[in-house]
C-alpha positions as CSV (number, residue, x, y, z in Angstrom):
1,X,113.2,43.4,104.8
2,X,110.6,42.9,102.1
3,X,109.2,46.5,102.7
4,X,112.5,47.6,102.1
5,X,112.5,45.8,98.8
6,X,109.6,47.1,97.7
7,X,110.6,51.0,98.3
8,X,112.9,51.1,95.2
9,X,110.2,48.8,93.5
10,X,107.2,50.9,94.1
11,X,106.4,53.0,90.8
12,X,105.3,56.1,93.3
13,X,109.0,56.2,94.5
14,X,110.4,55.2,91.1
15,X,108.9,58.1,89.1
16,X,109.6,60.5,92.2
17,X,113.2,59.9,92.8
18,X,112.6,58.9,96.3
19,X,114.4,55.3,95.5
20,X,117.3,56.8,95.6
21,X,116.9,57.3,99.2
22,X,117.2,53.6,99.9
23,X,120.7,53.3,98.3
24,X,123.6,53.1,100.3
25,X,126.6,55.5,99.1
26,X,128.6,52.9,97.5
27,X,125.9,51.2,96.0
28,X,126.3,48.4,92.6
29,X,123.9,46.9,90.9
30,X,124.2,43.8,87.9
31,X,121.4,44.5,86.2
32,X,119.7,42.0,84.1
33,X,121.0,43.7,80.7
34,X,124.0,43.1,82.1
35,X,125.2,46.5,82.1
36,X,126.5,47.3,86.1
37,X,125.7,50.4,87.7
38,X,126.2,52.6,90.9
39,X,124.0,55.0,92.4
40,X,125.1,58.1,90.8
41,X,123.5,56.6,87.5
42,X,120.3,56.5,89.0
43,X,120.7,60.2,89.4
44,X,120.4,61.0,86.3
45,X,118.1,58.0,84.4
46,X,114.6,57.3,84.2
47,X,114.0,53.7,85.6
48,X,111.0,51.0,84.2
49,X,107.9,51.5,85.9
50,X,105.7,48.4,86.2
51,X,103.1,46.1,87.8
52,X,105.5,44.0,90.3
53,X,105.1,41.0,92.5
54,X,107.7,39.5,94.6
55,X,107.2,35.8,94.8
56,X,110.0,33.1,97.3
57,X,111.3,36.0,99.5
58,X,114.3,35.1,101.7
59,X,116.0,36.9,104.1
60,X,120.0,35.4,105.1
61,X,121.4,37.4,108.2
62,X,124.8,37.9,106.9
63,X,126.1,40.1,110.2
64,X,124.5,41.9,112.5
65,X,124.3,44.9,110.5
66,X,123.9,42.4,106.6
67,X,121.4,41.3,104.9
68,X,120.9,39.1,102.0
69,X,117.3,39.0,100.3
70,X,117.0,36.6,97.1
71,X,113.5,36.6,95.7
72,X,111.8,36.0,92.3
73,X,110.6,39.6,90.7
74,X,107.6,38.9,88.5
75,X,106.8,42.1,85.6
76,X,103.0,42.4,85.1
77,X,103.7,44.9,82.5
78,X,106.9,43.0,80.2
79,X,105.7,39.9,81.0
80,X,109.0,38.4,82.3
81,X,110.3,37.0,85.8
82,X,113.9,37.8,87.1
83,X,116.1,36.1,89.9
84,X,117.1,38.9,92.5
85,X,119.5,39.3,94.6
86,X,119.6,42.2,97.3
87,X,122.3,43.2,100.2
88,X,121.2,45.8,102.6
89,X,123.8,47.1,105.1
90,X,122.6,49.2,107.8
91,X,124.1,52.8,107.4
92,X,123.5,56.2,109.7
93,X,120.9,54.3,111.1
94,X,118.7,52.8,108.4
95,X,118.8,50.1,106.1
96,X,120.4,50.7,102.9
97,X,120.9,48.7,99.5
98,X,124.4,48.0,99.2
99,X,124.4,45.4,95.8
100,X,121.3,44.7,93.7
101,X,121.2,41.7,90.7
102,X,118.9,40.9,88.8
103,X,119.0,37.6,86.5
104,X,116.1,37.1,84.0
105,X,114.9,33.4,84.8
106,X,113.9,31.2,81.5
107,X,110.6,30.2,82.7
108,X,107.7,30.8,81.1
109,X,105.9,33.6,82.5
């Protein structure tokens, strides 16, 4: 599931658009503003680029066609670490992001 995380996370597919591809039609996302979102905002918004690195990826088999991915995000480029929280659902035959959250952790970077 990890390579699915990373293709809204890549800055190739976040400056093209193609994200958008991986979210599911009734997509939601918390982000870590705290401002909540579905997909048709990411329509129509440019998103942060950056220098990632996913650190304590795990993957919870919710059903057969659910998953749950929680994982530490680490920004290179703003210096800052988030908690994140991902559910994937499979739809028309692929995995799509169904809920993303992201929760900016207190540690030090």
């Amino acid at each position: 599931m990890i390579e699915y995380e990373w293709k809204h996370l890549k800055p190739e597919n976040r400056e093209s658009g193609q994200f958008i591809e991986v979210l599911h039609p009734d997509f939601k996302e918390f982000g870590m503003s705290g401002k909540v979102y579905d997909r048709s905002d990411f329509e129509c918004i440019e998103l942060h680029v950056a220098e990632y690195e996913i650190s304590d990826f795990q993957v919870d088999h919710l059903a057969e066609d659910c998953r749950l991915c929680t994982y530490t995000l680490i920004d290179h480029t703003r210096h800052i670490k988030t908690n994140r929280t991902s559910i994937w659902k499979m739809h028309e035959g692929d995995w799509k992001l169904l809920f993303h959250q992201g929760t900016v952790k207190q540690d030090p970077y």
